[in-house]
PDBQT receptor file of N, H, CA, C and O in Angstrom, charges set to zero:
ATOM      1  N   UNK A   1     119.261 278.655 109.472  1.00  0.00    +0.000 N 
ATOM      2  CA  UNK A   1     118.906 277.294 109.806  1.00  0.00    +0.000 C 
ATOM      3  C   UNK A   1     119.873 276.351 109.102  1.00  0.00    +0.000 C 
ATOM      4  O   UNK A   1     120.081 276.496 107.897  1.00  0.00    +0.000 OA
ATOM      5  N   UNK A   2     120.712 275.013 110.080  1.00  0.00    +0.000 N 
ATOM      6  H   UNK A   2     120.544 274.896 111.059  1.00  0.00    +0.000 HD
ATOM      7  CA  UNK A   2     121.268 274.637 109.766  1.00  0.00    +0.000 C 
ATOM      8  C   UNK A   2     120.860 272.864 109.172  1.00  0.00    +0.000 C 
ATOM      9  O   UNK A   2     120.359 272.088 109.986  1.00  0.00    +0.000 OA
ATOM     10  N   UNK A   3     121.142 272.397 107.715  1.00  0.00    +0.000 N 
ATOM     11  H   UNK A   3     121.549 273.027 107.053  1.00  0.00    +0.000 HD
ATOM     12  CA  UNK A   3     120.402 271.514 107.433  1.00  0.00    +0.000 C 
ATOM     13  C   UNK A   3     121.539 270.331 107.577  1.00  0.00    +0.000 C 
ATOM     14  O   UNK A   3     122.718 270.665 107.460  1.00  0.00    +0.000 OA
ATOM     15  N   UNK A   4     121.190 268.896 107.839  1.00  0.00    +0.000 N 
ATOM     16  H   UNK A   4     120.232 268.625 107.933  1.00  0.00    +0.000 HD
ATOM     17  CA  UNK A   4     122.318 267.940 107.860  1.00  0.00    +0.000 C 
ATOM     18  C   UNK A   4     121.695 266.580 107.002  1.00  0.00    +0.000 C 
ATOM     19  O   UNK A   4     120.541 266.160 107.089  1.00  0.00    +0.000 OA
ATOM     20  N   UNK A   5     122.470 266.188 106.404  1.00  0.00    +0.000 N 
ATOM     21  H   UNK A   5     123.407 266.529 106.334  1.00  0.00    +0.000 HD
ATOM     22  CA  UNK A   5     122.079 265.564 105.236  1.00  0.00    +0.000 C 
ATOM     23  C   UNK A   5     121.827 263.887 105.947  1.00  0.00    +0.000 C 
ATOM     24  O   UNK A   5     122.805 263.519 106.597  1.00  0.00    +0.000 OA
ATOM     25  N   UNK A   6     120.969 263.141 105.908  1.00  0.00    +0.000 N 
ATOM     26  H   UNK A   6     120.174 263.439 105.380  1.00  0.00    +0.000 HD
ATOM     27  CA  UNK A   6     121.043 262.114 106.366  1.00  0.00    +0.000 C 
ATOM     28  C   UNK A   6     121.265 260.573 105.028  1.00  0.00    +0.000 C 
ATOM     29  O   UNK A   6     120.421 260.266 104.186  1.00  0.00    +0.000 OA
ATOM     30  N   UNK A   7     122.753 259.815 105.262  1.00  0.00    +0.000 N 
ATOM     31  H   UNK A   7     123.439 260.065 105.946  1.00  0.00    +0.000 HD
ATOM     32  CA  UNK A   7     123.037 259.116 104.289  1.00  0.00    +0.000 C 
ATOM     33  C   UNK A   7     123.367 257.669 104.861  1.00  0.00    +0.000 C 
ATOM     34  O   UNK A   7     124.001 257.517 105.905  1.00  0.00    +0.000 OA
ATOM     35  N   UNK A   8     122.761 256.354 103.894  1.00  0.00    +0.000 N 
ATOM     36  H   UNK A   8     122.246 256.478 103.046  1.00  0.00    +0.000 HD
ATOM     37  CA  UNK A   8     123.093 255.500 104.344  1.00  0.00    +0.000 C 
ATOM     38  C   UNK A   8     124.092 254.896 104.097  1.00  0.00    +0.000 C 
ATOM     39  O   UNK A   8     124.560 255.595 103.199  1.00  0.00    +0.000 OA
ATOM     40  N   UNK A   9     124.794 254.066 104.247  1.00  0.00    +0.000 N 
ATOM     41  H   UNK A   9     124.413 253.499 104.978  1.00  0.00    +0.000 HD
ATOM     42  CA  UNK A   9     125.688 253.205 103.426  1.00  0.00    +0.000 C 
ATOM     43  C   UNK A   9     124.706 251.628 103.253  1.00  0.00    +0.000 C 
ATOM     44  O   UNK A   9     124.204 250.844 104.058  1.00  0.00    +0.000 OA
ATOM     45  N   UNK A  10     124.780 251.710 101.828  1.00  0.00    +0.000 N 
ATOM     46  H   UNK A  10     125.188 252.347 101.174  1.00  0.00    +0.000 HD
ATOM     47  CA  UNK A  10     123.289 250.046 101.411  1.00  0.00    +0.000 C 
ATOM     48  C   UNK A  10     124.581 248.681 101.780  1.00  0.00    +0.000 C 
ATOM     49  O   UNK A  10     124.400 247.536 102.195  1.00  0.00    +0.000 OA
ATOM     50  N   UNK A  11     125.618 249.273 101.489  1.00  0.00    +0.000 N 
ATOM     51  H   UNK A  11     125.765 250.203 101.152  1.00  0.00    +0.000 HD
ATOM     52  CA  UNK A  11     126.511 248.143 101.760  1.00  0.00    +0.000 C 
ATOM     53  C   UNK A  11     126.674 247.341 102.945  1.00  0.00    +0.000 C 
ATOM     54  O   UNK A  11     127.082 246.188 103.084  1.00  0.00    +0.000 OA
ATOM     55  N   UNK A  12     126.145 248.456 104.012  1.00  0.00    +0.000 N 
ATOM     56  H   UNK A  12     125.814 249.393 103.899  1.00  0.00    +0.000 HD
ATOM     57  CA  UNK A  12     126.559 247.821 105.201  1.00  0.00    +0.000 C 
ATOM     58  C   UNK A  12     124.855 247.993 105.645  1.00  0.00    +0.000 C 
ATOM     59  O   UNK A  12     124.725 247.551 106.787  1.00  0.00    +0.000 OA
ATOM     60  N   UNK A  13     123.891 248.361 105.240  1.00  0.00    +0.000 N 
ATOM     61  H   UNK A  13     123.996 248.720 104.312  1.00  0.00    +0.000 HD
ATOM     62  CA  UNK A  13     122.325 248.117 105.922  1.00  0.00    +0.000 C 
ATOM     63  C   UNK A  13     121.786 246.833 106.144  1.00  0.00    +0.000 C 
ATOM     64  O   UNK A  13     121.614 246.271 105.062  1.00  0.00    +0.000 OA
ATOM     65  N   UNK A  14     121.381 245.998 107.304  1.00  0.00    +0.000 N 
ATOM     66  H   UNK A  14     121.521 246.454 108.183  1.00  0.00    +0.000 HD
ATOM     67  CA  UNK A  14     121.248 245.013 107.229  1.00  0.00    +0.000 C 
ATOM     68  C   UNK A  14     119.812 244.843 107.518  1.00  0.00    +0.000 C 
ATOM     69  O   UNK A  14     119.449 243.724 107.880  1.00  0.00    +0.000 OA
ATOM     70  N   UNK A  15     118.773 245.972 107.391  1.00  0.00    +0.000 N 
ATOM     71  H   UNK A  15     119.069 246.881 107.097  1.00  0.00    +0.000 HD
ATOM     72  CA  UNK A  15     117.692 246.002 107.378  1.00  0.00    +0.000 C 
ATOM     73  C   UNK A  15     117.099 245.749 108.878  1.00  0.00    +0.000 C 
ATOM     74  O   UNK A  15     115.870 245.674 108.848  1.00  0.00    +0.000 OA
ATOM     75  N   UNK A  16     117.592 245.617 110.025  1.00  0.00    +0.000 N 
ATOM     76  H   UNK A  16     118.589 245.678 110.049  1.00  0.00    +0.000 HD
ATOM     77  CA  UNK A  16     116.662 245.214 111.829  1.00  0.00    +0.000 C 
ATOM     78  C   UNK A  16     115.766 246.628 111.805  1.00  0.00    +0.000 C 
ATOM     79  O   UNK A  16     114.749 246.558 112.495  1.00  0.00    +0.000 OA
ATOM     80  N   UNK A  17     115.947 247.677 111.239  1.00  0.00    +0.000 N 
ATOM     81  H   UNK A  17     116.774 247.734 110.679  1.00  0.00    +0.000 HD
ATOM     82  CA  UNK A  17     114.618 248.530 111.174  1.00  0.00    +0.000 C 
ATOM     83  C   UNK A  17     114.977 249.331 112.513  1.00  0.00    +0.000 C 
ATOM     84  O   UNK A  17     114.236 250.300 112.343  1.00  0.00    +0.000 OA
ATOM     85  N   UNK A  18     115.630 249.575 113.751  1.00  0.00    +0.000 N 
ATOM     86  H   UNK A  18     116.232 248.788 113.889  1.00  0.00    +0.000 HD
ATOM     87  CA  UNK A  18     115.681 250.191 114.705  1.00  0.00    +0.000 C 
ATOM     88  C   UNK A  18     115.930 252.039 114.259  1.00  0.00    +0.000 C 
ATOM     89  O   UNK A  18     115.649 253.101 114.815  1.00  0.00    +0.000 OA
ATOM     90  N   UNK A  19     116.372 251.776 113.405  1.00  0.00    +0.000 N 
ATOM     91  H   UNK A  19     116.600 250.913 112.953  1.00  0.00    +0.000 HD
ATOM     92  CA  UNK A  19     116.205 253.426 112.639  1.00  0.00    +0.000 C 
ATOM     93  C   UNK A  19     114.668 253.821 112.785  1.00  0.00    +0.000 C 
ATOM     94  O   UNK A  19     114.156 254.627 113.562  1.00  0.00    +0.000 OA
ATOM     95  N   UNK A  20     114.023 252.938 111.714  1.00  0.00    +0.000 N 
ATOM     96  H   UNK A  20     114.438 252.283 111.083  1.00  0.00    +0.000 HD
ATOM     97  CA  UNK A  20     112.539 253.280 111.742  1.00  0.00    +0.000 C 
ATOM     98  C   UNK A  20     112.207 253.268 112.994  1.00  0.00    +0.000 C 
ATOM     99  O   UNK A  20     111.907 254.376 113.438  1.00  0.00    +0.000 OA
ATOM    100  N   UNK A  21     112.131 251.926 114.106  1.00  0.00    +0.000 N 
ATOM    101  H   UNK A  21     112.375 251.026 113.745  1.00  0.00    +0.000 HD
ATOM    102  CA  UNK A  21     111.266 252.087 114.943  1.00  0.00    +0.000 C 
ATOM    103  C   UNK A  21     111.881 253.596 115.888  1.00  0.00    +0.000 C 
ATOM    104  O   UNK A  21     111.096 253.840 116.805  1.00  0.00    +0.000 OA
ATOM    105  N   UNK A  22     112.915 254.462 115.843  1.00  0.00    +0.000 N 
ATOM    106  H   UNK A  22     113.552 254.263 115.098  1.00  0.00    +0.000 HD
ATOM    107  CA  UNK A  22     113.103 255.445 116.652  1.00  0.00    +0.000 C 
ATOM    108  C   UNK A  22     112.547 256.409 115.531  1.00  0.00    +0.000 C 
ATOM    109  O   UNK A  22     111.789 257.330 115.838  1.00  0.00    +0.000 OA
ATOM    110  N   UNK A  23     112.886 256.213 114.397  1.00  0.00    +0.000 N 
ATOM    111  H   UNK A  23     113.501 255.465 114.147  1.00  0.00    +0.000 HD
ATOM    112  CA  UNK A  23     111.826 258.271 113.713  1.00  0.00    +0.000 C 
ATOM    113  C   UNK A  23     111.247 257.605 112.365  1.00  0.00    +0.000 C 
ATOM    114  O   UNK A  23     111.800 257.537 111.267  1.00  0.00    +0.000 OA
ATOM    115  N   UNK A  24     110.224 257.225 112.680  1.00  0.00    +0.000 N 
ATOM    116  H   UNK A  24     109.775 257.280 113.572  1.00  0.00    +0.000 HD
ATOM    117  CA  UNK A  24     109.636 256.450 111.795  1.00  0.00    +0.000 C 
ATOM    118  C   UNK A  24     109.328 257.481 110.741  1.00  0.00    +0.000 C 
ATOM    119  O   UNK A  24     109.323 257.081 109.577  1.00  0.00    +0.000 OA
ATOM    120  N   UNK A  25     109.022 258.985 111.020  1.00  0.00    +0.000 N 
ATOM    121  H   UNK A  25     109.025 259.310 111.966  1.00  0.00    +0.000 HD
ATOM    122  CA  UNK A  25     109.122 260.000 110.065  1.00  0.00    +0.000 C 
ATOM    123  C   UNK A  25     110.096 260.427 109.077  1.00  0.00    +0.000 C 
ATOM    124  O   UNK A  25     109.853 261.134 108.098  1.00  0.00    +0.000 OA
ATOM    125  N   UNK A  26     111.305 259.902 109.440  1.00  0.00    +0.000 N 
ATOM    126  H   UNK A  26     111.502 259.328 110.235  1.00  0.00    +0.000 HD
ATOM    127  CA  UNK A  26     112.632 259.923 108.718  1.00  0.00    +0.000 C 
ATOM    128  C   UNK A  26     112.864 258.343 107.967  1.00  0.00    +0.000 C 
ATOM    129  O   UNK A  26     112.872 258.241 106.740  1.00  0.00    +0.000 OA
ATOM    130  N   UNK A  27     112.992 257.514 108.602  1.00  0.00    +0.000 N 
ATOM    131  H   UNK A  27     112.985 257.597 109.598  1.00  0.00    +0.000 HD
ATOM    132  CA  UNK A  27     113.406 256.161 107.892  1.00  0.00    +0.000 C 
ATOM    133  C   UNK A  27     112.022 255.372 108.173  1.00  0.00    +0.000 C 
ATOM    134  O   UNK A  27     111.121 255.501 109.002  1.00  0.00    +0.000 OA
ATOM    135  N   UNK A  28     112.293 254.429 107.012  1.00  0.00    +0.000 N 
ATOM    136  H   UNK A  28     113.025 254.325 106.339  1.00  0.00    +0.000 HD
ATOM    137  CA  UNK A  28     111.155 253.687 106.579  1.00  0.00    +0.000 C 
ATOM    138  C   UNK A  28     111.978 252.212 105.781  1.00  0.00    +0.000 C 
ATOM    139  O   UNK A  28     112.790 252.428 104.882  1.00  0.00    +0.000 OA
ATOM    140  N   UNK A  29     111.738 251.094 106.117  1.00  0.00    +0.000 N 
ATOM    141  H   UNK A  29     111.079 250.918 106.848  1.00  0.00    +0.000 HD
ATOM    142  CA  UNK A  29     111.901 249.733 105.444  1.00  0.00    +0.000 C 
ATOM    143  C   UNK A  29     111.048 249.354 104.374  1.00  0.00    +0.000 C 
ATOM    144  O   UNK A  29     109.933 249.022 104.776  1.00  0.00    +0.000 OA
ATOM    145  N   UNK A  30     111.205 249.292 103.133  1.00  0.00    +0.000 N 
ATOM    146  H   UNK A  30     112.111 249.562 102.806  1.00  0.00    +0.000 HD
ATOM    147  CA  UNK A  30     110.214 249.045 102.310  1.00  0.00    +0.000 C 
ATOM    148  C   UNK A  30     110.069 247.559 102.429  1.00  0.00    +0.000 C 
ATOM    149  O   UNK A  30     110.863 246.837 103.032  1.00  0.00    +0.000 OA
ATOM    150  N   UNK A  31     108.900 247.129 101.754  1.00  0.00    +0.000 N 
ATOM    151  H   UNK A  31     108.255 247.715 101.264  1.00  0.00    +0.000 HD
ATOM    152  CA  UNK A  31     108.356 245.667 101.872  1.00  0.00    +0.000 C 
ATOM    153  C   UNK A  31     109.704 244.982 101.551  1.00  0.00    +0.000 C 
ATOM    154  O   UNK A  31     110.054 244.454 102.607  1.00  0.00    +0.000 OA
ATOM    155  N   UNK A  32     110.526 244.767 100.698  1.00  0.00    +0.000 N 
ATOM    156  H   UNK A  32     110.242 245.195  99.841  1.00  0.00    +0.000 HD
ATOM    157  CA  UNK A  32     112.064 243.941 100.845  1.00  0.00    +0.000 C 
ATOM    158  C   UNK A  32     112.637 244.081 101.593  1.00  0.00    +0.000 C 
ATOM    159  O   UNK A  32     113.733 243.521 101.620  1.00  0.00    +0.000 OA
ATOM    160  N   UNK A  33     112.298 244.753 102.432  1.00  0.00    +0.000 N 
ATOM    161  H   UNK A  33     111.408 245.208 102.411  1.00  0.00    +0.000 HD
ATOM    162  CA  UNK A  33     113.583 245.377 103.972  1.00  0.00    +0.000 C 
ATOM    163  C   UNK A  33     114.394 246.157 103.368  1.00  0.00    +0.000 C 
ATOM    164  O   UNK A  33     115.334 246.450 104.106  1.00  0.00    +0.000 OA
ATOM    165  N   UNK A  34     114.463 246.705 102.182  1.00  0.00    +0.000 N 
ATOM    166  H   UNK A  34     113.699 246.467 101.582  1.00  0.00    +0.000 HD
ATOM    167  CA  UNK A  34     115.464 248.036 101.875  1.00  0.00    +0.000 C 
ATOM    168  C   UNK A  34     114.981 249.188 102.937  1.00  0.00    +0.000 C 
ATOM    169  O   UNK A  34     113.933 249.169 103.582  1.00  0.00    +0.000 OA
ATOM    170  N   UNK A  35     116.106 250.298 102.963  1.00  0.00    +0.000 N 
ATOM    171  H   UNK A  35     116.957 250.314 102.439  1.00  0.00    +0.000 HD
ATOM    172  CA  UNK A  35     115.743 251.099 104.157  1.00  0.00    +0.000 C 
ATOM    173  C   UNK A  35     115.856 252.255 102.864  1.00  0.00    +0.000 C 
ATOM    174  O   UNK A  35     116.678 252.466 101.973  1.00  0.00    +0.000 OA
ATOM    175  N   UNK A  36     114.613 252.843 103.270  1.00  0.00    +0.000 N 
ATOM    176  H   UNK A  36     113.945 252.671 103.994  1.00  0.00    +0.000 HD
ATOM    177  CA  UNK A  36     114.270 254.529 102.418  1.00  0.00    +0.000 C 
ATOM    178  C   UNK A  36     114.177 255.130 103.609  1.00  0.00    +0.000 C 
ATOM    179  O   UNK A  36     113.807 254.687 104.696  1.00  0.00    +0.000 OA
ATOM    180  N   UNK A  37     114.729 256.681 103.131  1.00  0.00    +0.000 N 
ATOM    181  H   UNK A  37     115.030 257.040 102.247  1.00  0.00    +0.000 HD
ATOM    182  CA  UNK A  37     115.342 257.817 103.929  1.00  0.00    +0.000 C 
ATOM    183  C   UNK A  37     114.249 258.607 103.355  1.00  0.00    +0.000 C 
ATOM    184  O   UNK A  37     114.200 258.869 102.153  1.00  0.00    +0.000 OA
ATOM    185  N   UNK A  38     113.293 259.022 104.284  1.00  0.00    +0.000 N 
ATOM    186  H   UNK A  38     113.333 258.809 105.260  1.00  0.00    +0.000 HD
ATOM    187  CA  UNK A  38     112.300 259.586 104.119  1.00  0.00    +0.000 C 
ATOM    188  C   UNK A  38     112.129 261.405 103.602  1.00  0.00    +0.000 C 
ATOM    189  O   UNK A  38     111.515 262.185 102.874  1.00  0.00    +0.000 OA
ATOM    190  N   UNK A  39     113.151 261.278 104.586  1.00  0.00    +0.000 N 
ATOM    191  H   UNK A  39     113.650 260.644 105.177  1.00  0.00    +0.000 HD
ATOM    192  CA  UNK A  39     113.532 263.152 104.524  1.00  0.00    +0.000 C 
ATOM    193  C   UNK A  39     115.220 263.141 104.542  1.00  0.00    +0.000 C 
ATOM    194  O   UNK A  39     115.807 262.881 105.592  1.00  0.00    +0.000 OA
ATOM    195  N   UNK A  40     116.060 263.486 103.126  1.00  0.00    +0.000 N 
ATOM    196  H   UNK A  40     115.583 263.698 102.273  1.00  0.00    +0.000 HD
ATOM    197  CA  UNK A  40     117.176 262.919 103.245  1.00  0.00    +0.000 C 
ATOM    198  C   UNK A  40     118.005 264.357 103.838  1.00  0.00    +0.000 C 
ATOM    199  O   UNK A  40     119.235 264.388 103.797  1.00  0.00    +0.000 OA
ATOM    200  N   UNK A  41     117.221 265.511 104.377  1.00  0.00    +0.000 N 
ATOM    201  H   UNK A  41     116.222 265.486 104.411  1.00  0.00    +0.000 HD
ATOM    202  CA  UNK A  41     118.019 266.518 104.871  1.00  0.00    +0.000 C 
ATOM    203  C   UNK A  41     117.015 267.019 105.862  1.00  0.00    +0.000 C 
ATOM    204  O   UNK A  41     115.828 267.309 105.712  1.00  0.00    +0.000 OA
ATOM    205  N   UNK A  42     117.721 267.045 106.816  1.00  0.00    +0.000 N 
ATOM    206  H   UNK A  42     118.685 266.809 106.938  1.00  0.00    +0.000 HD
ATOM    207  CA  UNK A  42     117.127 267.433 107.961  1.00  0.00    +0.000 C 
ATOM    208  C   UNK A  42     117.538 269.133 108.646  1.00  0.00    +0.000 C 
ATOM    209  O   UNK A  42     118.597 269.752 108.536  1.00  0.00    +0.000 OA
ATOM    210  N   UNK A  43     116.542 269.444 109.195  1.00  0.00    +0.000 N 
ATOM    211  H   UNK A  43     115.682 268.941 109.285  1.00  0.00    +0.000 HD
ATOM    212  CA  UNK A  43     116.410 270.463 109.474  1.00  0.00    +0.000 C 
ATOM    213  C   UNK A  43     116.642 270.732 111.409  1.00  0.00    +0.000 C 
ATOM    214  O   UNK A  43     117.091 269.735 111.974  1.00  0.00    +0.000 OA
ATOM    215  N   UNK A  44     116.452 271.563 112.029  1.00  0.00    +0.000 N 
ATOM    216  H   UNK A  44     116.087 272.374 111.570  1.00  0.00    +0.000 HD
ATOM    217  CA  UNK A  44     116.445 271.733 113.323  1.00  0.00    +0.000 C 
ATOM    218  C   UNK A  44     116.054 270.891 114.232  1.00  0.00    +0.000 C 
ATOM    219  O   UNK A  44     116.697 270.330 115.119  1.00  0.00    +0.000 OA
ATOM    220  N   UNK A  45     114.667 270.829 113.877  1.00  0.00    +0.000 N 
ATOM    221  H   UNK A  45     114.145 271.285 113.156  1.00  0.00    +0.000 HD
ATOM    222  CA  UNK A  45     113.348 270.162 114.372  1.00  0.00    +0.000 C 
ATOM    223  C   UNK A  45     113.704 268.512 114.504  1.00  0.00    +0.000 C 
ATOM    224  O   UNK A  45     113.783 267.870 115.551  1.00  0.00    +0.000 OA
ATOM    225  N   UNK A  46     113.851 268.135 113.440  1.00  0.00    +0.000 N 
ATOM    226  H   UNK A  46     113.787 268.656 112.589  1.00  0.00    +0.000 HD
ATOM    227  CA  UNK A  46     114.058 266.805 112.418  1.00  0.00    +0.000 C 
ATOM    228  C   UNK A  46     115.727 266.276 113.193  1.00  0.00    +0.000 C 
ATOM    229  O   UNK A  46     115.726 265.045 113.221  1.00  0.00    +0.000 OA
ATOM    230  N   UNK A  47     116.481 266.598 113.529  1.00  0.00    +0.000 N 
ATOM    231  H   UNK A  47     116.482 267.597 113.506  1.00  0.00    +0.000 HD
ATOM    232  CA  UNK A  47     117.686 266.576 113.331  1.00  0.00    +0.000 C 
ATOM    233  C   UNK A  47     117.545 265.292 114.668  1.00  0.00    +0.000 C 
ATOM    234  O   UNK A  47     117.746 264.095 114.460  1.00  0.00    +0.000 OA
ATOM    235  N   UNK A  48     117.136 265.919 116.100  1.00  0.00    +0.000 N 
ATOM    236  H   UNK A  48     116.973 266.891 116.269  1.00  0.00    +0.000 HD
ATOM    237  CA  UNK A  48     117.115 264.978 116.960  1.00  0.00    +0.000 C 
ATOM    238  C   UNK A  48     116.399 263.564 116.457  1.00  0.00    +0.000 C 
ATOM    239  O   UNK A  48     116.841 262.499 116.888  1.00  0.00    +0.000 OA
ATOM    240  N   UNK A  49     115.571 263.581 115.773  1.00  0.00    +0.000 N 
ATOM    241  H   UNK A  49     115.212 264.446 115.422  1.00  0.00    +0.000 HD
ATOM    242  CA  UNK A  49     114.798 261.863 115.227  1.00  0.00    +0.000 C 
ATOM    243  C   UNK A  49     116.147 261.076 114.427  1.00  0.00    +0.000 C 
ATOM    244  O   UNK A  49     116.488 259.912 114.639  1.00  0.00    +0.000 OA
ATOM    245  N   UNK A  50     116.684 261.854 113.642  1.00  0.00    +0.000 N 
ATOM    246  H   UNK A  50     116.407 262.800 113.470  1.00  0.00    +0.000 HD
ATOM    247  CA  UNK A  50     117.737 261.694 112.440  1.00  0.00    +0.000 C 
ATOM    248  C   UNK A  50     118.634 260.912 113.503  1.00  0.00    +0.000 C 
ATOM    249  O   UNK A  50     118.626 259.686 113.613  1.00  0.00    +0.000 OA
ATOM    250  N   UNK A  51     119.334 261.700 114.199  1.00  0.00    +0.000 N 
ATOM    251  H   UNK A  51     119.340 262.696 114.109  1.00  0.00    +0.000 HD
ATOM    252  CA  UNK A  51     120.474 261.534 115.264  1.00  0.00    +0.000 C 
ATOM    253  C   UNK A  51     119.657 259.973 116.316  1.00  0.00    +0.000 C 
ATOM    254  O   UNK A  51     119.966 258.805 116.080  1.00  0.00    +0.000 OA
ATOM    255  N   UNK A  52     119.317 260.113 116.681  1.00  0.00    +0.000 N 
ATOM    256  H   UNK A  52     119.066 261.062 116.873  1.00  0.00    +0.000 HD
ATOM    257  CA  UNK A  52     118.322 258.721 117.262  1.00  0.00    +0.000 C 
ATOM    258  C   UNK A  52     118.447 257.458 116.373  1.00  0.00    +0.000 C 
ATOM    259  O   UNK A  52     118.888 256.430 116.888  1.00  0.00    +0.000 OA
ATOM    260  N   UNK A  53     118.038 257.477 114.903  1.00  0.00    +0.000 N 
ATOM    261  H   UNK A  53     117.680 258.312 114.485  1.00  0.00    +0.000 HD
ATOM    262  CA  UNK A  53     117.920 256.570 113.842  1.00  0.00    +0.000 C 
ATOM    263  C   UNK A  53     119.796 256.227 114.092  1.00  0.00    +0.000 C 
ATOM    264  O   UNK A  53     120.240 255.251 114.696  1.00  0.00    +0.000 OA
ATOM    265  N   UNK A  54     120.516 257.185 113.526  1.00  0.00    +0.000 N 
ATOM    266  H   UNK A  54     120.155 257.979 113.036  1.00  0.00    +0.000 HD
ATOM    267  CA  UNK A  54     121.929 257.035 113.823  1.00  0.00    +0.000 C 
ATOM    268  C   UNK A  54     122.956 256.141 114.707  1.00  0.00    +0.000 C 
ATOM    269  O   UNK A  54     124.016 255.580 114.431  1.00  0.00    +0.000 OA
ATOM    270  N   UNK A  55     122.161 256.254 115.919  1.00  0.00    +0.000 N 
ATOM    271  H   UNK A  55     121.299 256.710 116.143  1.00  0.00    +0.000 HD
ATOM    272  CA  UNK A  55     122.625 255.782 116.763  1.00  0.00    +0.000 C 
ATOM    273  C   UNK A  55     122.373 254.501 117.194  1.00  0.00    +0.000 C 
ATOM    274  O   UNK A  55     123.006 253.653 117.823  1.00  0.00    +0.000 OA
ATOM    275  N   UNK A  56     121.100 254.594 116.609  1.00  0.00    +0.000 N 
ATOM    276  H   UNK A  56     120.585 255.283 116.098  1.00  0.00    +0.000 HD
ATOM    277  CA  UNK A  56     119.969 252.784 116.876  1.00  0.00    +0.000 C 
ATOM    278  C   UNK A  56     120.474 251.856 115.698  1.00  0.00    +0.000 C 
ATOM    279  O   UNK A  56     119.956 250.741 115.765  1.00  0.00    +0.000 OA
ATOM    280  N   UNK A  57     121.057 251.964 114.988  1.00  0.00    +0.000 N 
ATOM    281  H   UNK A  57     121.478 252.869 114.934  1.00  0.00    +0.000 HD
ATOM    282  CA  UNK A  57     121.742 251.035 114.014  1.00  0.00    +0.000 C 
ATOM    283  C   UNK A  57     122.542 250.384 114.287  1.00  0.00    +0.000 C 
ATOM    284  O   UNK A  57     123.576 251.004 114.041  1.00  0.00    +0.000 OA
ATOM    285  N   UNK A  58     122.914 248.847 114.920  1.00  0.00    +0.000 N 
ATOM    286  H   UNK A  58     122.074 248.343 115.120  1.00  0.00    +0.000 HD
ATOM    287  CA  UNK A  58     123.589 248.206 114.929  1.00  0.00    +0.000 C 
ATOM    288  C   UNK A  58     124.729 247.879 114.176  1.00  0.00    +0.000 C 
ATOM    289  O   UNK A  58     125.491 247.098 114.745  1.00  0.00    +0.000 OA
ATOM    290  N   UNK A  59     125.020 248.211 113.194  1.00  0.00    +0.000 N 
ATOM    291  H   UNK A  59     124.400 248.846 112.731  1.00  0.00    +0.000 HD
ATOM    292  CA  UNK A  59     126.021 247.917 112.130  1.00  0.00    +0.000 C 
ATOM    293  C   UNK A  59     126.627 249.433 111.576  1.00  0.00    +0.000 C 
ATOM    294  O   UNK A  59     127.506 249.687 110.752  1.00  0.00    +0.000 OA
ATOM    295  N   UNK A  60     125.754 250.312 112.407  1.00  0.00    +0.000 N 
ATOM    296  H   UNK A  60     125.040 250.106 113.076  1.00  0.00    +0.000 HD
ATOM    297  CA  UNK A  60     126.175 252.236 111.764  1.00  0.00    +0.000 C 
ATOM    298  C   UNK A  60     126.871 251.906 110.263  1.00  0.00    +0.000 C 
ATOM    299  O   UNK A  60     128.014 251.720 109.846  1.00  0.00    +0.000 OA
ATOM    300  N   UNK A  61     125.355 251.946 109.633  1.00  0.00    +0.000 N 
ATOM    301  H   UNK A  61     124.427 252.097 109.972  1.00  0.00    +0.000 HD
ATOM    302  CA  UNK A  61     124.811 252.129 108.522  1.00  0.00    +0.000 C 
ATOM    303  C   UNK A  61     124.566 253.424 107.854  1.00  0.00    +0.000 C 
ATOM    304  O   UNK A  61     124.649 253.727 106.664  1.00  0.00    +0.000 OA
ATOM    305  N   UNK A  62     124.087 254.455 109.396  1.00  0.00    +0.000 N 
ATOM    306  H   UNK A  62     124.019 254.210 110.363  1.00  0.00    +0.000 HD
ATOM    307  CA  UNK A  62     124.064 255.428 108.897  1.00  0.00    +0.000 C 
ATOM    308  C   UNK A  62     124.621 256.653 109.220  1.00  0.00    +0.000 C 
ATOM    309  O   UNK A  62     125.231 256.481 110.276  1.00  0.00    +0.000 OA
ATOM    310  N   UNK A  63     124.725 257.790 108.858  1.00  0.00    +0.000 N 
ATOM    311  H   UNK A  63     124.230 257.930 108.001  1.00  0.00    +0.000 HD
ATOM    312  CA  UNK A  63     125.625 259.008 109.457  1.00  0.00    +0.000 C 
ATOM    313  C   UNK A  63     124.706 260.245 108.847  1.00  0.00    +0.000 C 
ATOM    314  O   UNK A  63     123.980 260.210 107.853  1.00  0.00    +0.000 OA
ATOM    315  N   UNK A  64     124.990 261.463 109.842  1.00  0.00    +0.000 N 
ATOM    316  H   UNK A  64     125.580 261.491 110.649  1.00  0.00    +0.000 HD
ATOM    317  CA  UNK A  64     124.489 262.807 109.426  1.00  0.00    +0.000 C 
ATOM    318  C   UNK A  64     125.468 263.402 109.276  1.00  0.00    +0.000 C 
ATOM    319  O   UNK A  64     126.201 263.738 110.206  1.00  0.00    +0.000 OA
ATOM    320  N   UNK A  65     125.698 263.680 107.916  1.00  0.00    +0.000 N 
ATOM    321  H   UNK A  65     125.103 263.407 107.161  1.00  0.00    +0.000 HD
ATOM    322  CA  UNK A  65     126.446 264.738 107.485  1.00  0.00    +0.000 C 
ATOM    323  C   UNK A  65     126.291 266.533 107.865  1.00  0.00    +0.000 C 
ATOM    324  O   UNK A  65     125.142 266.879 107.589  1.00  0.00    +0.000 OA
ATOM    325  N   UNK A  66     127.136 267.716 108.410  1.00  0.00    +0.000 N 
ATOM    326  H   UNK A  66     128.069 267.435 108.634  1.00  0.00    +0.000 HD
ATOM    327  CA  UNK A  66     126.485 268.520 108.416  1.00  0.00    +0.000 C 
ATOM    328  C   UNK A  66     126.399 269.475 107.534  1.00  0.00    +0.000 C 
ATOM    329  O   UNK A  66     125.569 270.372 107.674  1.00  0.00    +0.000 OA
TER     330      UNK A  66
């Protein structure tokens, strides 16, 4: 089983949350709008929500490492 690490860059997060609203199981906005990475390595299962969050970021904030 292959695991892929999910990482943000805080520099460039501008908090619109479209990560969360696609895998709300993986990313999460805390009450300041910081973005917490719920599960920061993803697994098989997990990987398609991860990849979704990825892509829904306007500013690609974030990336899966494999």
């Amino acid at each position: 089983m292959t695991m892929a690490r999910v990482e943000v860059d805080r520099d460039r997060c501008e908090g619109h949350g479209r990560c969360e609203m696609s895998a709300p199981e993986i990313y999460r906005l805390d009450d300041d709008g910081e973005l917490e990475i719920l599960l920061s390595e993803v697994g098989p299962d997990q990987r398609p929500g991860a990849e979704a969050g990825v892509l829904a970021c306007p500013v690609a904030a974030l990336r899966l490492s494999p």
